[in-house]
LOFI-539953 format. One line per field, with one value per atom (N, C-alpha, C, O, CB): atom name; residue number from 1; residue in three letters; x, y, z. Coordinates in pm, whole numbers, m for minus. Glycine has a CB too. Layout:
N
atom	c(CA:...)
nr	c(NUM:...)
rest	c(Ala:...)
X	c(X:...)
Y	c(Y:...)
Z	c(Z:...)
# end
This chain:
65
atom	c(N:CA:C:O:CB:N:CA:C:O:CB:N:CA:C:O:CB:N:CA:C:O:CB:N:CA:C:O:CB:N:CA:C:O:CB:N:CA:C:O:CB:N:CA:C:O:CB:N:CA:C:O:CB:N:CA:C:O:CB:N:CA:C:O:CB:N:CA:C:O:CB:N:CA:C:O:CB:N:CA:C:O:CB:N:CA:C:O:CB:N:CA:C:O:CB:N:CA:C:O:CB:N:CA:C:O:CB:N:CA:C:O:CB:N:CA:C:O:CB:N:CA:C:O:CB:N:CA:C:O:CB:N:CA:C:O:CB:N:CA:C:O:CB:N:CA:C:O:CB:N:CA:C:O:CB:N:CA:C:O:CB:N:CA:C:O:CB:N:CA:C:O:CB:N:CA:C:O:CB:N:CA:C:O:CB:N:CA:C:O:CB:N:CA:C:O:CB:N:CA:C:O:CB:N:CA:C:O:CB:N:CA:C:O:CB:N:CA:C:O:CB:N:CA:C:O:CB:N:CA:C:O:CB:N:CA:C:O:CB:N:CA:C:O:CB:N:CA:C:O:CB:N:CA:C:O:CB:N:CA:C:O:CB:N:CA:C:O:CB:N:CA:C:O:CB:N:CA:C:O:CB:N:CA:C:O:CB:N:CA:C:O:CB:N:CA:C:O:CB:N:CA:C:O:CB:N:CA:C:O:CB:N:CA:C:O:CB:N:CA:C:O:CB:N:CA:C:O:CB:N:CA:C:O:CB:N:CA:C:O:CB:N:CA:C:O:CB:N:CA:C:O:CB:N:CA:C:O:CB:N:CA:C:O:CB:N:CA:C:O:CB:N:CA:C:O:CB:N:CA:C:O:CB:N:CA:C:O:CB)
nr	c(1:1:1:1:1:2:2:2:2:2:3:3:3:3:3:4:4:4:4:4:5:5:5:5:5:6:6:6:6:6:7:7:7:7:7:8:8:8:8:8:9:9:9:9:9:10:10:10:10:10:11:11:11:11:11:12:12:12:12:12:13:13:13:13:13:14:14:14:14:14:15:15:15:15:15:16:16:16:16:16:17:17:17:17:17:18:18:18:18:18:19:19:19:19:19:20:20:20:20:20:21:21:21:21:21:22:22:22:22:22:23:23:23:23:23:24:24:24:24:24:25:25:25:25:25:26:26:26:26:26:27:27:27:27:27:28:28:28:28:28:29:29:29:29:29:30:30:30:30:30:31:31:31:31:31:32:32:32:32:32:33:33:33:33:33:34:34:34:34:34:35:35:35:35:35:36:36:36:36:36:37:37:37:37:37:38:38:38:38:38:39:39:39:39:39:40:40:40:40:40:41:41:41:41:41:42:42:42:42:42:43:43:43:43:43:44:44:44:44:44:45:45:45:45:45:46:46:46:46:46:47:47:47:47:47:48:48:48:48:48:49:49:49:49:49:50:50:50:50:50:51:51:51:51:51:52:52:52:52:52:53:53:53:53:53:54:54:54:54:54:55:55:55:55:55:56:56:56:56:56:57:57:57:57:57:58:58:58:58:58:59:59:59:59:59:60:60:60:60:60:61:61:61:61:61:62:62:62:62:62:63:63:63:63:63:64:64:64:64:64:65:65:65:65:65)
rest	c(Unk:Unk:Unk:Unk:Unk:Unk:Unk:Unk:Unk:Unk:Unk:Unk:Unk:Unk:Unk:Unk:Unk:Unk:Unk:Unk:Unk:Unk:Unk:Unk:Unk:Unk:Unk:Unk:Unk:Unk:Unk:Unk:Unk:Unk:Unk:Unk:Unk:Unk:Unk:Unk:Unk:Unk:Unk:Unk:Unk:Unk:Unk:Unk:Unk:Unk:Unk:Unk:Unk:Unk:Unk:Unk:Unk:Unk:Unk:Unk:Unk:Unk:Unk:Unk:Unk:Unk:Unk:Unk:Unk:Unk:Unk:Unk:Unk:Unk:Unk:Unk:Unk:Unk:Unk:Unk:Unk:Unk:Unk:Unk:Unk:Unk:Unk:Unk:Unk:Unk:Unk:Unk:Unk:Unk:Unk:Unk:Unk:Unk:Unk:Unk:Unk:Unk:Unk:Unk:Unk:Unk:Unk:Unk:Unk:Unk:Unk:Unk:Unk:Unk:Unk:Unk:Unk:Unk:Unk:Unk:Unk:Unk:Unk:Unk:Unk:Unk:Unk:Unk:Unk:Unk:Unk:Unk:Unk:Unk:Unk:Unk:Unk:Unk:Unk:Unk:Unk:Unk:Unk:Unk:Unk:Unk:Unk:Unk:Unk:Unk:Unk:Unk:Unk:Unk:Unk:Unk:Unk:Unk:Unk:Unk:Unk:Unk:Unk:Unk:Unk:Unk:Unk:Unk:Unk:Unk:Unk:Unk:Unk:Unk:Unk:Unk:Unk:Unk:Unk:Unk:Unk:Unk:Unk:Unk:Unk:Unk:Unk:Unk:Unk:Unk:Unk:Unk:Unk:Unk:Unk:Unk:Unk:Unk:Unk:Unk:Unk:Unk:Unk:Unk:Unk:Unk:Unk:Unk:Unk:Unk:Unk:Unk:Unk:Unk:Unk:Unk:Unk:Unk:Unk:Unk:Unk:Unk:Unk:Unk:Unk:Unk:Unk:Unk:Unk:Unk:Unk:Unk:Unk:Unk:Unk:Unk:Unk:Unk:Unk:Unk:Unk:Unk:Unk:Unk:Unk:Unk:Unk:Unk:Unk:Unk:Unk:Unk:Unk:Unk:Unk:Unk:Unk:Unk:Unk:Unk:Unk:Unk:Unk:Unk:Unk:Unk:Unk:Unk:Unk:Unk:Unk:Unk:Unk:Unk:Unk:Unk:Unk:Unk:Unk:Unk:Unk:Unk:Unk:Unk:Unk:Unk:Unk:Unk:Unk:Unk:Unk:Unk:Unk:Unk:Unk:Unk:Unk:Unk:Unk:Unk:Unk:Unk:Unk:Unk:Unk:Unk:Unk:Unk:Unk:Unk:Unk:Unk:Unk:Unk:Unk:Unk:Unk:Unk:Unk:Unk:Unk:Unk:Unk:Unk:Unk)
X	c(m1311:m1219:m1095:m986:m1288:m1118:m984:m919:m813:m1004:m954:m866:m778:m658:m1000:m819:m764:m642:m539:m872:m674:m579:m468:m356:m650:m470:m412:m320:m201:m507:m414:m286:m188:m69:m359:m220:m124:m39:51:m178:m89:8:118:238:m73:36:214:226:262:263:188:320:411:529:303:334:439:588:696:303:505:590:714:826:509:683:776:868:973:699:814:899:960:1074:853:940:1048:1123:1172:976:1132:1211:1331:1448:1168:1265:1367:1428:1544:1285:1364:1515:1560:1582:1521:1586:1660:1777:1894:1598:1723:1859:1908:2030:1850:1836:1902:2040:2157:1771:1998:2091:2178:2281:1999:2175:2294:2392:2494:2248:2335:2387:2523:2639:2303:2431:2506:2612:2718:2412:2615:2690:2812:2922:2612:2801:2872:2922:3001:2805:2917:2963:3056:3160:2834:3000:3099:3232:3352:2993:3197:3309:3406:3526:3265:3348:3444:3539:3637:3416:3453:3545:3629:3715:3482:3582:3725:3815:3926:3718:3824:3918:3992:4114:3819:3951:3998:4066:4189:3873:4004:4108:4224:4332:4058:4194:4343:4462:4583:4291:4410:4526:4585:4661:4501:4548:4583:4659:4643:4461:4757:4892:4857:4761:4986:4911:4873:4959:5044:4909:4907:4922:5064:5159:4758:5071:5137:5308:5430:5037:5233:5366:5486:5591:5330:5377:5411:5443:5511:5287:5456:5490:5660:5751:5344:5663:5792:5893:5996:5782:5859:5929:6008:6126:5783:5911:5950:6032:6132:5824:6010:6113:6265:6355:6081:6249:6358:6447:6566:6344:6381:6439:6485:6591:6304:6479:6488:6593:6670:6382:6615:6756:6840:6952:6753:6825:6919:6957:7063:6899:6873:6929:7066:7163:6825:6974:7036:7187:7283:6966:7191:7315:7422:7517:7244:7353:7432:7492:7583:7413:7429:7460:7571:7662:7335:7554:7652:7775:7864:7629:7783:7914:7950:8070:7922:7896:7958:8033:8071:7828:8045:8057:8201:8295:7947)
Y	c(4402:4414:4494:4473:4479:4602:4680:4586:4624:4843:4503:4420:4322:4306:4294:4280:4219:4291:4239:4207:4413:4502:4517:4504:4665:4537:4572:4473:4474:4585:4371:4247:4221:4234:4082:4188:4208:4315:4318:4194:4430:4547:4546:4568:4694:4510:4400:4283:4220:4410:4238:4111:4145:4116:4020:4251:4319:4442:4471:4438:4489:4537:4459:4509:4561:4320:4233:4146:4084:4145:4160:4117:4181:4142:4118:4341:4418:4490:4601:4547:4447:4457:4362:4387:4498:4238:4104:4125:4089:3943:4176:4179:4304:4331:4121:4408:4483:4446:4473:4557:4370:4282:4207:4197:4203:4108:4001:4108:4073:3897:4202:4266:4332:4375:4400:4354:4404:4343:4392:4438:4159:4059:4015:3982:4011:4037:4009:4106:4051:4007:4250:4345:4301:4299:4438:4266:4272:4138:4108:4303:4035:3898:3930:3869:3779:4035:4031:4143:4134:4128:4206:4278:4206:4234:4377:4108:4045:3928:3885:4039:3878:3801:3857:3798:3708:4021:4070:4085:4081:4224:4094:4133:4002:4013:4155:3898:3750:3769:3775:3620:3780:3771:3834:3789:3807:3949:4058:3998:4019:4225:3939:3910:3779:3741:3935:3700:3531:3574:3679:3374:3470:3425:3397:3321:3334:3439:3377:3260:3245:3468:3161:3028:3047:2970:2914:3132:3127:3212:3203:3208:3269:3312:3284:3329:3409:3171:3044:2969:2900:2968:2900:2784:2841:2764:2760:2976:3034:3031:2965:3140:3111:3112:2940:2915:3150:2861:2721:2668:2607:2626:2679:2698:2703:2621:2812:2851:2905:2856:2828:3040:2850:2780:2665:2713:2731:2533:2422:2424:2327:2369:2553:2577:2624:2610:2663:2716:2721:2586:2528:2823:2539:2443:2310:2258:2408:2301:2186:2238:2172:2162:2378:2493:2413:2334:2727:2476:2462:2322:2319:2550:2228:2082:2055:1974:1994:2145:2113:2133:2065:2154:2269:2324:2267:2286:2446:2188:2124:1989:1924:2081:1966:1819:1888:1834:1771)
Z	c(m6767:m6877:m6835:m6886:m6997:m6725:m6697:m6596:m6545:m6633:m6571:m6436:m6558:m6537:m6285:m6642:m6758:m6824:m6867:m6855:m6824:m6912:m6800:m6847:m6974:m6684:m6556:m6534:m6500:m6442:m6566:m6538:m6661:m6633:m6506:m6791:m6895:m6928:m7012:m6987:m6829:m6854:m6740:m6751:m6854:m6614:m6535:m6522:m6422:m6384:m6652:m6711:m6753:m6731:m6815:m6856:m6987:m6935:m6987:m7106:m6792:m6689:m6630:m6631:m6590:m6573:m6542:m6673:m6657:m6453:m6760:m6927:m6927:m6900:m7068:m6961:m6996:m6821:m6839:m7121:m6696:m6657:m6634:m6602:m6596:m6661:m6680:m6814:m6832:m6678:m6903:m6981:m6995:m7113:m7128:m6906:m6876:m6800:m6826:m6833:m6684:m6625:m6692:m6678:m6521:m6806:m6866:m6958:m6964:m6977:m7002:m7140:m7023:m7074:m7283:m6899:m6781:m6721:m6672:m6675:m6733:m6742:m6816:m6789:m6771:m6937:m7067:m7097:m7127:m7184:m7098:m7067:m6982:m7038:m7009:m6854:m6750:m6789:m6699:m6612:m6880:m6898:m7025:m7053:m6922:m7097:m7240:m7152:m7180:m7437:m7086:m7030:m6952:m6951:m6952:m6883:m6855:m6886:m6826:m6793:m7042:m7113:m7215:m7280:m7167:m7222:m7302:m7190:m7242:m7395:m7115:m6964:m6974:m6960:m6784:m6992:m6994:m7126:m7125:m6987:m7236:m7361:m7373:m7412:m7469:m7337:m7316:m7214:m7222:m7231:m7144:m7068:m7072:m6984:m6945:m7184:m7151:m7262:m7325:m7155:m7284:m7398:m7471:m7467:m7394:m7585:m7723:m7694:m7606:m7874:m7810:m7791:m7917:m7900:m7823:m8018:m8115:m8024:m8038:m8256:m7958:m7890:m7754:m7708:m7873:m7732:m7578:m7657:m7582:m7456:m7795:m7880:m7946:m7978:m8018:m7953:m7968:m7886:m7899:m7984:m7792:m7648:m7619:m7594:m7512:m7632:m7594:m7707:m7672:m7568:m7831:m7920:m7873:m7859:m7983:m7853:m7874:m7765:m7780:m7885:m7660:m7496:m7579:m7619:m7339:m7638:m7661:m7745:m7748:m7697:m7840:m7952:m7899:m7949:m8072:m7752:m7687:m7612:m7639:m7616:m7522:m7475:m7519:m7463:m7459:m7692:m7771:m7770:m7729:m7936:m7825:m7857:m7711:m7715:m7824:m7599:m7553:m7475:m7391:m7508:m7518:m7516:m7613:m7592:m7552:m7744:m7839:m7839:m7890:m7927:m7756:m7703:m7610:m7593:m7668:m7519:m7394:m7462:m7364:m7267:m7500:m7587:m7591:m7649:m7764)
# end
C-alpha cells in the first residue's frame, strides 16, 4: 500500500511541477504580447496620417493648376 501512495505522491509531484512551468510560460507569453501591443500603431492613427498626406497632396495639385 506505501509503494501505491509513493507513486501517486510523484505523480502529484510531476502535476504540480508542470504547471508551475506551464503558469511561467504563460507569464513570459502575456509579457511579451503587451511588449507587442505597446509598440505597434494604432490603426485609427495610420488612417489619419494617410488622410492628411492625401489633403495635402490634392492641396497641392490644386495650386499647381
Amino acid at each position: 500500500m506505501e509503494a501505491g501512495f509513493a507513486r501517486v505522491d510523484g505523480a502529484l509531484a510531476l502535476l504540480v511541477q508542470r504547471s508551475d512551468q506551464t503558469d511561467k510560460a504563460l507569464a513570459d507569453h502575456e509579457t511579451r504580447l503587451d511588449a507587442l501591443e505597446r509598440n505597434r500603431w494604432p490603426l485609427h492613427a495610420l488612417s489619419g496620417l494617410v488622410g492628411l498626406g492625401s489633403f495635402g497632396v490634392a492641396l497641392y495639385a490644386l495650386m499647381a493648376r
